[in-house]
Every structure is written in C-alpha cells, then in structure tokens.
C-alpha positions as CSV (number, residue, x, y, z in Angstrom):
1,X,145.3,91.5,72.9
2,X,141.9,93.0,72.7
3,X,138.7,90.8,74.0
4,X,135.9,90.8,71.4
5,X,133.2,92.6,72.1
6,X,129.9,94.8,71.0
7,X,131.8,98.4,71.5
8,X,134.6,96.6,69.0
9,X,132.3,95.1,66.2
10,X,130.3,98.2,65.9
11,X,133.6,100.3,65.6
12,X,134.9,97.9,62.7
13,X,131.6,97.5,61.3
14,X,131.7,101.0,61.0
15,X,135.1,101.6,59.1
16,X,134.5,98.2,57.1
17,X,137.4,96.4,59.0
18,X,136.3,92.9,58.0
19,X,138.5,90.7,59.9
20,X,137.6,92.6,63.1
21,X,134.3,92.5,62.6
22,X,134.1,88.9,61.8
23,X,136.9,88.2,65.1
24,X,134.3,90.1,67.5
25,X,130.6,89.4,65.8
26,X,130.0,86.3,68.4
27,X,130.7,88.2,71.1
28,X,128.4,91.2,70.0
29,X,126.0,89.0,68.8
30,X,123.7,89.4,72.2
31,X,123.3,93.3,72.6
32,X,122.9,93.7,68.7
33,X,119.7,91.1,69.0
34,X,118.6,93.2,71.8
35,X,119.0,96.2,70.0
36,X,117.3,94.6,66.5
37,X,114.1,93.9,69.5
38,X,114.4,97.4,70.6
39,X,115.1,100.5,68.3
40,X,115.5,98.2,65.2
41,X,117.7,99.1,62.1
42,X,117.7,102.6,61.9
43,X,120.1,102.7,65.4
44,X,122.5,101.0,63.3
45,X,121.9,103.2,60.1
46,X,121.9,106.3,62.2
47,X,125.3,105.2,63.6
48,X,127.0,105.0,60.3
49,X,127.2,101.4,59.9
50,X,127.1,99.7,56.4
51,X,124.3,97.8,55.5
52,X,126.3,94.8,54.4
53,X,128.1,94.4,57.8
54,X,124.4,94.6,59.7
55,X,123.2,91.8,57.3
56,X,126.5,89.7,58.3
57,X,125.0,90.5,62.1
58,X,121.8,90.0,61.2
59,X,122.9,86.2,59.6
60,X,125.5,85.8,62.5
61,X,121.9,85.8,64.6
62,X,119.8,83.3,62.3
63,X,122.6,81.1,62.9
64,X,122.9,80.9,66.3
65,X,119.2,80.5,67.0
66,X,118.9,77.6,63.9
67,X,121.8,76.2,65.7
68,X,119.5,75.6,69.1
69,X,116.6,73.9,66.8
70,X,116.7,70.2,67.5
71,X,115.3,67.4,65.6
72,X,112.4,65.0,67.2
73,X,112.9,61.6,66.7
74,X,110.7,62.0,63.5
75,X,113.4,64.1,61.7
76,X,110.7,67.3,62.4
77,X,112.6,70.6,63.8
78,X,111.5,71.2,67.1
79,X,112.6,75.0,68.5
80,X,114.7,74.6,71.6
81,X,114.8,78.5,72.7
C-alpha cells in the first residue's frame, strides 16, 4: 500500500483521480498551504493541475484551521492557531 502524501495528491490531482486525491489531501494538506504562502496559485496552474481539485485543497485547508477555532464561554469564536 501506498502512504498518502503531497508527491501523490498532486499526481492525482493532476489526472483527476478523485478518490486518490481525496485518500492523500490530509496528508498534503501542509506543503500545499506552504506553497498557497509562497508562489500562490499559479505553481499549481503552471503544473497542470485542475482548478476544481485546488479549490477541494484550498477547502480541505479552511477546514482544518476552522476546526482549531474554539468557542469562549460566551459562545464567541476565539482563533486557537
């Protein structure tokens, strides 16, 4: 079995290989935020990636960091970063 990693989401991001790129997104998630901070979204266009699959990254990302927001004991979001 293969591990799920960046080098495998950008390869089935790339040929559209949905279940692949869903199985290996969390792992890539890291290195694609770092690389969203760096050279932005035309290193993913240039690479031949479909927009749709950066979007699912790009959502896969706004999850995680909603997902560290906690709630004071008022019910107001507090960010937790």
């Amino acid at each position: 079995m293969v591990n799920p990693s960046y080098e495998l989401w950008e390869l089935a991001a790339r040929y559209e290989l949905e279940y692949v790129e869903k199985f290996s997104r969390m792992a890539a998630r890291s290195k694609a935020d770092s690389i969203f901070k760096g050279e932005g979204l035309a290193y993913f266009m240039n690479r031949g990636i479909p927009i749709y699959m950066v979007d699912r990254m790009i959502r896969a990302l706004f999850a995680a960091r909603e997902a560290v927001i906690q709630t004071d004991y008022k019910g107001s979001k507090i960010p937790y970063l």
